[in-house]
Structure formats: structure tokens, C-alpha cells
VOMIKOL-915696 format. One line per 2 residues: number of its first residue (from 0); their letters; for each residue x negated, y, z of N, C-alpha, C. Coordinates in nm, 4 decimals, always signed. Each point is the difference from the previous one (the first is absolute). Layout:
BEGIN
NUM = a = X/Y/Z/X/Y/Z/X/Y/Z; ...
***
This chain:
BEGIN
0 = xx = -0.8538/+0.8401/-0.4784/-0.0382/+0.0086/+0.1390/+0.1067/-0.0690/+0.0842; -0.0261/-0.0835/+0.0958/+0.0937/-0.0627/+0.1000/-0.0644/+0.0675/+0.1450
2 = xx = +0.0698/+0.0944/+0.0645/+0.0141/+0.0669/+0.1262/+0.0793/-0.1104/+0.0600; +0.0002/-0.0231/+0.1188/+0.0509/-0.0422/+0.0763/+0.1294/+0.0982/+0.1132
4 = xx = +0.1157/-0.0500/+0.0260/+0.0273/+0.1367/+0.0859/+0.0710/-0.0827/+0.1459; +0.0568/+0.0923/+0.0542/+0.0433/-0.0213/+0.1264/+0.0682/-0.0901/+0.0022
6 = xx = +0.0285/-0.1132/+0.0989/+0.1168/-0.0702/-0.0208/+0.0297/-0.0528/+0.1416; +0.1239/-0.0518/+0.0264/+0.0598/+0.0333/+0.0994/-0.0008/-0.2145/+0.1264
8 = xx = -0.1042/-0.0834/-0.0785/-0.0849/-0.0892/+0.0763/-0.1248/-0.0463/-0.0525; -0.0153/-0.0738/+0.0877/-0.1834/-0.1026/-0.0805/+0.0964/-0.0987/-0.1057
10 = xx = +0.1273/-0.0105/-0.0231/+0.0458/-0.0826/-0.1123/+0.0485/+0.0238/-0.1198; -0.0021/+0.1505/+0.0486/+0.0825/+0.0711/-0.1205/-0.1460/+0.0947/-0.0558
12 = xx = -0.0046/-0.0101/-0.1456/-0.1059/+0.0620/-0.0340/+0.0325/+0.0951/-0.1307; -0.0479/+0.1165/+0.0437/+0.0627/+0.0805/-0.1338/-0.1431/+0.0722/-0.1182
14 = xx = +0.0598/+0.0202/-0.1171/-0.1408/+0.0490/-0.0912/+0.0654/+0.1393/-0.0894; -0.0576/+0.0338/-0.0221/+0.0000/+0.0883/-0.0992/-0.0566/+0.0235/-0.1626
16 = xx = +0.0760/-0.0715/-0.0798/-0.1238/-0.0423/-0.1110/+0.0234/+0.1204/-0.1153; -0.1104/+0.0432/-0.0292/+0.0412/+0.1854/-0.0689/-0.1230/-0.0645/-0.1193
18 = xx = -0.0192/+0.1060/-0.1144/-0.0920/+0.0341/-0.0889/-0.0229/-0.1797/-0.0909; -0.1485/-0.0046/-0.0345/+0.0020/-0.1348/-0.0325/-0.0544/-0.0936/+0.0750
20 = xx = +0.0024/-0.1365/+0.0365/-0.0188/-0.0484/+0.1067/-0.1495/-0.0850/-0.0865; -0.0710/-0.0145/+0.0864/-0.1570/-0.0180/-0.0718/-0.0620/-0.1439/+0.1157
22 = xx = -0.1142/-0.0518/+0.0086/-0.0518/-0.1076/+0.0338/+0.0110/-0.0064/+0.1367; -0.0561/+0.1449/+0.0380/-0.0216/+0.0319/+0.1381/+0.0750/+0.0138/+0.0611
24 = xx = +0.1040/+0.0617/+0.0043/+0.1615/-0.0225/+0.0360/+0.0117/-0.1019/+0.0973; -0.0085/-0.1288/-0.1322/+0.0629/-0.1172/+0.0607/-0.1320/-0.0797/+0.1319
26 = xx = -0.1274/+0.0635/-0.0233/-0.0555/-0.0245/+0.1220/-0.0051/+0.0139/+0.1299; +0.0706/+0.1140/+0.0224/+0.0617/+0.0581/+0.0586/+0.0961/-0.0159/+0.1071
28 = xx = +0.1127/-0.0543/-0.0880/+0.1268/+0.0199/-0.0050/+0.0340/-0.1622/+0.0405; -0.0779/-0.1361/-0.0654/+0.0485/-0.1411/+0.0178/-0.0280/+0.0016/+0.1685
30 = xx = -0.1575/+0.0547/+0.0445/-0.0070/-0.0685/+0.1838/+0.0752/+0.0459/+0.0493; +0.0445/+0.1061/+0.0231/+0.1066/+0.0844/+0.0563/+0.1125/-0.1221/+0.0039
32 = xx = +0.0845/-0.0207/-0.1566/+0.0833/-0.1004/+0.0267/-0.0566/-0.1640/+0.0791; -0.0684/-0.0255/-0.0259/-0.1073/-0.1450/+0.0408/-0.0124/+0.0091/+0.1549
34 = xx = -0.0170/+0.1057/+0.0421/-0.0191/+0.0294/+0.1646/+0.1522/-0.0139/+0.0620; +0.1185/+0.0513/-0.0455/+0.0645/-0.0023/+0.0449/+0.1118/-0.0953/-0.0217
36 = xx = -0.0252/-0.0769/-0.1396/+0.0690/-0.1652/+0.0058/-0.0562/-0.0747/+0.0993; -0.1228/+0.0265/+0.0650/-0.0267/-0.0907/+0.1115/+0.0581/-0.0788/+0.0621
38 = xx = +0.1263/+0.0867/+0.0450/+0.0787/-0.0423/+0.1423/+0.1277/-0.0857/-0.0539; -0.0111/+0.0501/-0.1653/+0.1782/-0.0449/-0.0624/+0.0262/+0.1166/-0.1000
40 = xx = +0.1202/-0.0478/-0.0335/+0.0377/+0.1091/-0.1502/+0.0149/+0.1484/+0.0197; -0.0168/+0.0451/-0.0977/-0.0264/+0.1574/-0.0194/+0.1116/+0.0656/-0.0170
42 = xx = +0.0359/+0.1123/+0.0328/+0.0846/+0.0704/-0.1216/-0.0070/+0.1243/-0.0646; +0.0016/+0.0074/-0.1214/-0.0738/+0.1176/-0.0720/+0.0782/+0.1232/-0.0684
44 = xx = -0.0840/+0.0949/-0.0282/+0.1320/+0.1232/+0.0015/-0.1402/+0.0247/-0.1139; +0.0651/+0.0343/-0.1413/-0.0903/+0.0516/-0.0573/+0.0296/+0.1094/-0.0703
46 = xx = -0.0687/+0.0995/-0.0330/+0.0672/+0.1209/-0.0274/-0.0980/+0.0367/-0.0976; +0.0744/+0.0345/-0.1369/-0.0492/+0.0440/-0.1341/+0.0394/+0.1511/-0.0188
48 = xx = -0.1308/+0.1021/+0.0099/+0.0122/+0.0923/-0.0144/-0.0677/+0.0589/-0.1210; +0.0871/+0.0524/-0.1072/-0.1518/+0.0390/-0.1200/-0.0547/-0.1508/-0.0200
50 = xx = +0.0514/-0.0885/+0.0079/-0.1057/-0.1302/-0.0499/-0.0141/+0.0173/-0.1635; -0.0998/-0.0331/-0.0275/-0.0539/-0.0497/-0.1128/-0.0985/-0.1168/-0.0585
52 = xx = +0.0403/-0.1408/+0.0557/-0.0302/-0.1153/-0.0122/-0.1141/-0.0297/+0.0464; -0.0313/-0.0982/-0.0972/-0.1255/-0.0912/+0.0814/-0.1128/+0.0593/-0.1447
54 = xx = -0.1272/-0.0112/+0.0930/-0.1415/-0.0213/-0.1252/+0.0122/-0.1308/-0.0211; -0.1154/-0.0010/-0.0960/+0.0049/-0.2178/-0.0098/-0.0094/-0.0425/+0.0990
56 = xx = -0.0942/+0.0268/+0.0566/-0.0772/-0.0675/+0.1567/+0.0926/-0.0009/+0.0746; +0.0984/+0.0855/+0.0172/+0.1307/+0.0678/+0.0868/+0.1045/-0.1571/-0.0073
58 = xx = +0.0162/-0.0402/-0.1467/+0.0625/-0.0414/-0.0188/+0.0444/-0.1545/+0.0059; -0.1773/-0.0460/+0.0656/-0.0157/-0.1277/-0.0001/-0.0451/+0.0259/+0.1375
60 = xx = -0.0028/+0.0382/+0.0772/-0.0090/+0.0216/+0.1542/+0.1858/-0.0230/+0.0825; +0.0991/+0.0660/-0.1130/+0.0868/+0.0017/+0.0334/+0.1048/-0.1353/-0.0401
62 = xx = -0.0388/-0.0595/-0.0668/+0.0188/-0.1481/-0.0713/-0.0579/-0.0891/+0.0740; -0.1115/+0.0036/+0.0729/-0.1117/-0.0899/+0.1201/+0.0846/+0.0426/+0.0862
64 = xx = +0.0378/+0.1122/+0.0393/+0.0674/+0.0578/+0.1717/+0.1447/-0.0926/-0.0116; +0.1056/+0.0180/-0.0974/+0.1147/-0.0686/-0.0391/+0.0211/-0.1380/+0.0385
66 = xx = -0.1276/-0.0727/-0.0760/+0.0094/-0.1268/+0.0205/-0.0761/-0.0281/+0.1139; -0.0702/+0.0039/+0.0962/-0.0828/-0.0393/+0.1029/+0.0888/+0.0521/+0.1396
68 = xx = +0.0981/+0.0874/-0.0231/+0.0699/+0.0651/+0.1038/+0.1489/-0.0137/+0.0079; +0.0560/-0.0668/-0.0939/+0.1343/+0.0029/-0.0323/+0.1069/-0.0636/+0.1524
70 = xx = -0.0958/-0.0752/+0.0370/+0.0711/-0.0555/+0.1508/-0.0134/+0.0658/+0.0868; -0.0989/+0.1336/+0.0238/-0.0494/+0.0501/+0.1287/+0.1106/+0.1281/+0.0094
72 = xx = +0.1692/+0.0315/-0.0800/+0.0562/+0.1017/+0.0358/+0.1315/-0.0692/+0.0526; +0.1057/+0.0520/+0.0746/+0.1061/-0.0049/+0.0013/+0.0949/+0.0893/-0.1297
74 = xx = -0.0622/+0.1231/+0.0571/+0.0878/+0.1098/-0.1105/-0.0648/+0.0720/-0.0526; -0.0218/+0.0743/-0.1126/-0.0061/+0.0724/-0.0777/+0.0553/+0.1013/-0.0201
76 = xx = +0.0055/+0.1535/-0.0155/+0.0896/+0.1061/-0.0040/-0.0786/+0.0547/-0.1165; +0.0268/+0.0407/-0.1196/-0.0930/+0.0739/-0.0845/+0.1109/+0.1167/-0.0521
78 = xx = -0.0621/+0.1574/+0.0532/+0.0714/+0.0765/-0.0235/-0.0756/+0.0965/-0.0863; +0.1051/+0.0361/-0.0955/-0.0567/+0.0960/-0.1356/+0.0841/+0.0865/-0.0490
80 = xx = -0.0188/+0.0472/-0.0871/+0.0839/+0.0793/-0.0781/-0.0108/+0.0204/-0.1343; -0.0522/-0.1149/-0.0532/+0.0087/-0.0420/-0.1624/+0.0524/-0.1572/-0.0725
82 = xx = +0.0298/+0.0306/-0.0297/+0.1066/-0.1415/-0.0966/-0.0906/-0.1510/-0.0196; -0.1254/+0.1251/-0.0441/-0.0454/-0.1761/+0.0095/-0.0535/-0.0880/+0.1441
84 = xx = +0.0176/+0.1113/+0.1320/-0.0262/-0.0395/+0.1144/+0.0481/-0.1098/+0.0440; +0.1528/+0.0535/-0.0291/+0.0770/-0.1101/+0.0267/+0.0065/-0.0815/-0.0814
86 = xx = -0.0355/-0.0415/-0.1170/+0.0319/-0.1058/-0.0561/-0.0966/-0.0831/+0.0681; -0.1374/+0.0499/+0.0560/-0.1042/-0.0501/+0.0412/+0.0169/-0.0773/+0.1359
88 = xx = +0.0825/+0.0276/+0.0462/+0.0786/-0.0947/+0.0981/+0.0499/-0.1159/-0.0287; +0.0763/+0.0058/-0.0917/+0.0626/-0.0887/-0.0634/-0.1118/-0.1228/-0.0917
90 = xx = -0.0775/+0.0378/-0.0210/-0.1624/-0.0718/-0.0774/-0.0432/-0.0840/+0.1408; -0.0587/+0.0699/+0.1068/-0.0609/-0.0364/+0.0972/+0.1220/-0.1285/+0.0728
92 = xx = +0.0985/+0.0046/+0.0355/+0.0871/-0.1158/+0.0607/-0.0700/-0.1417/-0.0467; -0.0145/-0.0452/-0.1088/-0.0625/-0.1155/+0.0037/-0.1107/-0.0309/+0.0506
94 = xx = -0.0780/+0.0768/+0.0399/-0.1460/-0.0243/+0.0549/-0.0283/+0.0179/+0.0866; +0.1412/+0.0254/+0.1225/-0.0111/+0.0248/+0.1166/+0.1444/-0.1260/+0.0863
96 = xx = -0.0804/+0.0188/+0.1161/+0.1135/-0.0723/+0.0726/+0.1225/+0.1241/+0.0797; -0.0855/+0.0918/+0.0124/+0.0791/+0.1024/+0.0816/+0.0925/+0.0664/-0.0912
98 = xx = +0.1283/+0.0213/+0.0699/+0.0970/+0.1276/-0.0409/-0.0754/+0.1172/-0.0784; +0.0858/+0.0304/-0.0949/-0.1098/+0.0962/-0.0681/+0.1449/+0.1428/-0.0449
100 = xx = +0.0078/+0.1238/+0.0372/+0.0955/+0.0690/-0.0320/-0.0558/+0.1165/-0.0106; +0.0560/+0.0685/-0.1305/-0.0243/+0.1482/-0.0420/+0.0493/+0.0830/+0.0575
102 = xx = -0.0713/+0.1463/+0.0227/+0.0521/+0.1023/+0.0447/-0.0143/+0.1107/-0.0906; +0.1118/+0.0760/-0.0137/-0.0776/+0.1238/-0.0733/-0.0056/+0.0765/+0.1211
104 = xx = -0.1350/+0.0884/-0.0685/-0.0882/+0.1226/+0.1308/+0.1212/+0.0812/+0.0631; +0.0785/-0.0272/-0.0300/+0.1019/+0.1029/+0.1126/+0.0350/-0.0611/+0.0821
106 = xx = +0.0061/-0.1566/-0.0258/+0.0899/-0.1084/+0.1387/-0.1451/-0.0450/+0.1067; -0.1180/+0.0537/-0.0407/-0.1168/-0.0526/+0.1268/+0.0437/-0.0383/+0.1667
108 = xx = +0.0704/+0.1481/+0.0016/+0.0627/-0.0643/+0.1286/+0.1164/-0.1548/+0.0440; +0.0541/-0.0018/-0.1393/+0.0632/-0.1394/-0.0135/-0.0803/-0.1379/-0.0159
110 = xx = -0.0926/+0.0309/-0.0365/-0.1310/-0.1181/+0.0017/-0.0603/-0.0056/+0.0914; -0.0294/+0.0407/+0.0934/-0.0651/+0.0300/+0.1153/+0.1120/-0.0533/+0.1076
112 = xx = +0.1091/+0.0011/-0.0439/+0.1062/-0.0475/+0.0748/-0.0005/-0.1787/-0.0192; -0.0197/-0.0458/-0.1174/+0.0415/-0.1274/-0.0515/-0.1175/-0.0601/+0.0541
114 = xx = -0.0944/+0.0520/+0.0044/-0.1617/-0.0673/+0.0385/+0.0131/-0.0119/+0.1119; +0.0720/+0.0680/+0.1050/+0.0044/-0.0094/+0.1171/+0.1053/-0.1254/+0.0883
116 = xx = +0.1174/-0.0281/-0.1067/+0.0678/-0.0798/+0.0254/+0.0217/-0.1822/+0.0694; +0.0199/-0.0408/+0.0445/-0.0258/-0.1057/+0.0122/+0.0320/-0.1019/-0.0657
***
């Protein structure tokens, strides 16, 4: 499931990605981003709670989103609290133009800080 949550402009966009993430998700979840690259780059706060990956469909939605979107962020914040989260940061840098930095779930408020930065 990708919830969307509060975030603090129209540039800064935050998610919540929990359970397993499935087709519909990403239908969801791409206009949201698509509406708001409109104006210029994004910046994203993503938050893995309880995640438990992608379905197939999940998984090639998120491989299409990667490559078709890789220019539309400035920054990236992906905050978690499992090992392979962060390595998953470290995977994603090539396929993006934007800053891309891990948080573990206790520093949110430190990501929320960096996204905000100029």
C-alpha cells in the first residue's frame, strides 16, 4: 500500500509504503507525482513501514516509474528501518538524477529537514 501523508509544500511530497506494494498502488501513486512535476522537480520523502516488496506487476510498474521519472526529483529521502532499505538507496543512485540519502525511522525528523534544505 502507498498512503500518501502530510507534507510541508506542493514540492515536497511524502508516502508511506507498508505491506506489499501491488499494481494499483502505483496507479495511484505515479499522477500524484506527474501533477506535481508540472511546475519543476519534486522532492520525495518515502517512508517504509512493515514493507514487504513488490508483486510482479508491482515490480515492473516500479522499473517503468524509475526510468520514465528519474529527472522529475531533486531529492530523495528514503527512511526505514531495515538493512536492506538502505542498501536500497544505494541501488537506486544510478537511476536517478536527484540526491538520494537514507534515514533510519528514528532520524524522520532529520529527513524532513534535508528535503527542506536548499
Amino acid at each position: 500500500m502507498i498512503e500518501q501523508l502530510p507534507a510541508p509544500s506542493d514540492k515536497v511530497l511524502a508516502f508511506k509504503l507498508s505491506g506489499k506494494l501491488h499494481d494499483e498502488d502505483y496507479k495511484n501513486f505515479v499522477p500524484v507525482i506527474d501533477s506535481a512535476a508540472q511546475t519543476g522537480k519534486v522532492r520525495l520523502l518515502a517512508q517504509f513501514h512493515d514493507f514487504q516488496g513488490w508483486s510482479p506487476m508491482a515490480m515492473w510498474d516500479d522499473i517503468k516509474f524509475a526510468t520514465t521519472h528519474c529527472t522529475k526529483f531533486d531529492r530523495i529521502a528514503l527512511v526505514g528501518d531495515k538493512a536492506w532499505e538502505k542498501w536500497m538507496a544505494k541501488v537506486c543512485a544510478p537511476f536517478t538524477m536527484a540526491k538520494i540519502q537514507y534515514f533510519d525511522a528514528s532520524e524522520i525528523d532529520k529527513a524532513w529537514v534535508w528535503l527542506q534544505e536548499a
